[in-house]
C-alpha positions in Angstrom: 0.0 0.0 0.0 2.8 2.4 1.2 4.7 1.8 -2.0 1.4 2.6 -4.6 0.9 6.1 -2.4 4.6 6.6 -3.2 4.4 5.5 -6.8 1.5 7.9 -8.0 3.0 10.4 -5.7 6.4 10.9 -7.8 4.0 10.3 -10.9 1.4 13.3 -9.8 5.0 15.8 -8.7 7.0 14.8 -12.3 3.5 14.2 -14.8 3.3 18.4 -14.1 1.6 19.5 -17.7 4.3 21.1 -19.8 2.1 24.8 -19.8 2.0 24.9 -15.9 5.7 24.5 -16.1 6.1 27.3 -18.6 5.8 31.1 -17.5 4.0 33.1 -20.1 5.1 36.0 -22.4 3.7 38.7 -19.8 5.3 36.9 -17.2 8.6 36.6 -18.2 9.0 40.4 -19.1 7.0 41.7 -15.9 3.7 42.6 -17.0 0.7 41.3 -15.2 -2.2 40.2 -17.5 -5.7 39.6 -16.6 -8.1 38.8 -19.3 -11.8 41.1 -19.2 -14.0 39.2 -21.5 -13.2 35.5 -19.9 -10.5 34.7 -22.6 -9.4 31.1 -21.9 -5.0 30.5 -21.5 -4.8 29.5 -25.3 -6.3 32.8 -26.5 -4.3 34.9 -23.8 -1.5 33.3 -25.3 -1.5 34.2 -28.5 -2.6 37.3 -28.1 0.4 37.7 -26.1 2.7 36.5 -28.3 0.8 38.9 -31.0 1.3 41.7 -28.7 4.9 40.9 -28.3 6.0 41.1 -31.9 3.8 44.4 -32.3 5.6 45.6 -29.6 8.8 44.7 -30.7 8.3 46.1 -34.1 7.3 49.4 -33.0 9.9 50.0 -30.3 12.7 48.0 -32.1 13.1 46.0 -28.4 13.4 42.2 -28.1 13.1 42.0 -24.4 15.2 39.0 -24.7 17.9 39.8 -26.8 18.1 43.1 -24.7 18.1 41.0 -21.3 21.0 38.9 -22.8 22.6 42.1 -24.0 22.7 43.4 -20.6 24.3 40.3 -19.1 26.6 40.2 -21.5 27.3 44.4 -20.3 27.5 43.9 -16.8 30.0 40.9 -17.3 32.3 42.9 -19.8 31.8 46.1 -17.0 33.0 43.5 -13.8 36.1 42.0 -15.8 36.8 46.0 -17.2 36.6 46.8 -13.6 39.2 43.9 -12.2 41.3 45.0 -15.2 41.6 48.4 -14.4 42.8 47.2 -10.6 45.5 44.3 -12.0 46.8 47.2 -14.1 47.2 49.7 -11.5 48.3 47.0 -8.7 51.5 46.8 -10.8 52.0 50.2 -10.9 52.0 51.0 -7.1 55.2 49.9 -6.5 57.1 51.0 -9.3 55.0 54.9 -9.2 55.8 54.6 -5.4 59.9 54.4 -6.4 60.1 56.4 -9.1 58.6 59.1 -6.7 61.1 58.3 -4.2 64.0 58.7 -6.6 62.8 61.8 -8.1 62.0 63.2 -4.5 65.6 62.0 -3.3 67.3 63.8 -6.4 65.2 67.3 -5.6 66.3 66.6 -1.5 69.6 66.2 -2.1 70.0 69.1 -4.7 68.0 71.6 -2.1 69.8 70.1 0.9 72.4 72.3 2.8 75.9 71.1 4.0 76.9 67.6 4.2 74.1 66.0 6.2 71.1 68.3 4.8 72.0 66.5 1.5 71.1 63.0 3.2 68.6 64.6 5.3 67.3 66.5 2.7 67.4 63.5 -0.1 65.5 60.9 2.7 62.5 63.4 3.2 62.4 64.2 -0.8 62.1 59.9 -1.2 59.6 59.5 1.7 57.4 62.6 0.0 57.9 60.9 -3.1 56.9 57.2 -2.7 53.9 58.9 -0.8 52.9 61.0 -4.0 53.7 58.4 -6.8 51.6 55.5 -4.1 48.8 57.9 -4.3 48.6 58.7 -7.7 48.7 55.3 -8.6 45.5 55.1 -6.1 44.0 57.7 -7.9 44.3 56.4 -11.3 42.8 53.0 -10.0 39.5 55.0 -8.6 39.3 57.3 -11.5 39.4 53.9 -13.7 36.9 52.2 -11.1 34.7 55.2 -11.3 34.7 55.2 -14.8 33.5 51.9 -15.5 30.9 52.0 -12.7 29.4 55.1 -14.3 29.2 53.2 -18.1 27.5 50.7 -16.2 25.0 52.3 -14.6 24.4 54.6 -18.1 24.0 51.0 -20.0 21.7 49.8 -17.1 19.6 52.9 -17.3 19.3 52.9 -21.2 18.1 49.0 -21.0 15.9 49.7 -18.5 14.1 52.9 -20.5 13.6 50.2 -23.4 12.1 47.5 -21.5 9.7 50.3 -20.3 9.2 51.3 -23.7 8.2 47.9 -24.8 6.2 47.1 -21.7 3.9 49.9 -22.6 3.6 49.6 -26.2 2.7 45.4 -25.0 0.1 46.8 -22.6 -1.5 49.1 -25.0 -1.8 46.1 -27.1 -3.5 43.8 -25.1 -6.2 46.5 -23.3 -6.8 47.4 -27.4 -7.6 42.7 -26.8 -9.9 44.1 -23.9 -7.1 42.9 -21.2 -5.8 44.5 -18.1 -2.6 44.9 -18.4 0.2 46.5 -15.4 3.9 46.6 -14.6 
């Protein structure tokens, strides 16, 4: 007995129909759809999916391709980003030394008597491993900085066109006597 209850219970969780499984068009791009007139799934559907193309025709937006478009930005923005901070991480020691040299030549040359020279060259190299270190910080942030603000400029220009198609796709299916929000 315990092994039928088990049986039909793995066969009721994994015989799911295929269209339960499935989220529709309106789902998938984040507009919530409730039919006025009593339409039944299948018509939804393809009044959906006629929706869709209208809507992609008229804007020129594939939801979609623009979603896999934005993944495809925001990975090429993360590995820019860890670029940018390899490149500058092998700069900080060698913008750190050629500070220190320069500031040791200018110390030494401005120092007075014997031990101003060596006094004088030791503060010039301190000053200048501090001042190449922090321009070599700056450059990193400046580079950081960059790509996060191309980022968020491609984030905000996907997002206006998935706004443009969700309207034109609502328009569509209230003109089908639908309710349509996002």
């Amino acid at each position: 007995m315990m092994v039928r209850i088990v049986t039909l219970l793995i066969f009721t969780l994994t015989a799911i129909p295929a269209a339960m499984a499935q989220e529709s068009l309106s789902v998938a791009i984040g507009v919530h759809v409730f039919p006025r007139q009593g339409q039944d799934e299948v018509q939804q559907s393809m009044d959906e999916a006629e929706c869709y193309n209208w809507a992609s025709d008229r804007t020129g937006t594939d939801p979609f391709a623009l979603s896999r478009q934005a993944s495809e930005q925001q990975a090429a923005s993360q590995q820019a980003m860890a670029e940018a901070q390899r490149a500058e991480a092998g700069t900080t020691g060698r913008n750190a030394a050629q500070g220190a040299l320069g500031g040791a030549l200018v110390g030494a040359v401005f120092g007075s008597g014997s031990k101003g020279v060596w006094r004088g060259a030791a503060a010039g190299a301190a000053t200048g491993a501090v001042v190449g270190g922090t321009r070599t910080r700056n450059a990193r942030e400046d580079a950081t900085e960059d790509v996060a603000e191309q980022s968020a400029r491609n984030q905000a220009a996907t997002e206006a066109q998935m706004e443009d198609f969700r309207t034109a796709f609502s328009t569509c299916l209230e003109a089908k006597d639908y309710i349509a929000r996002f």
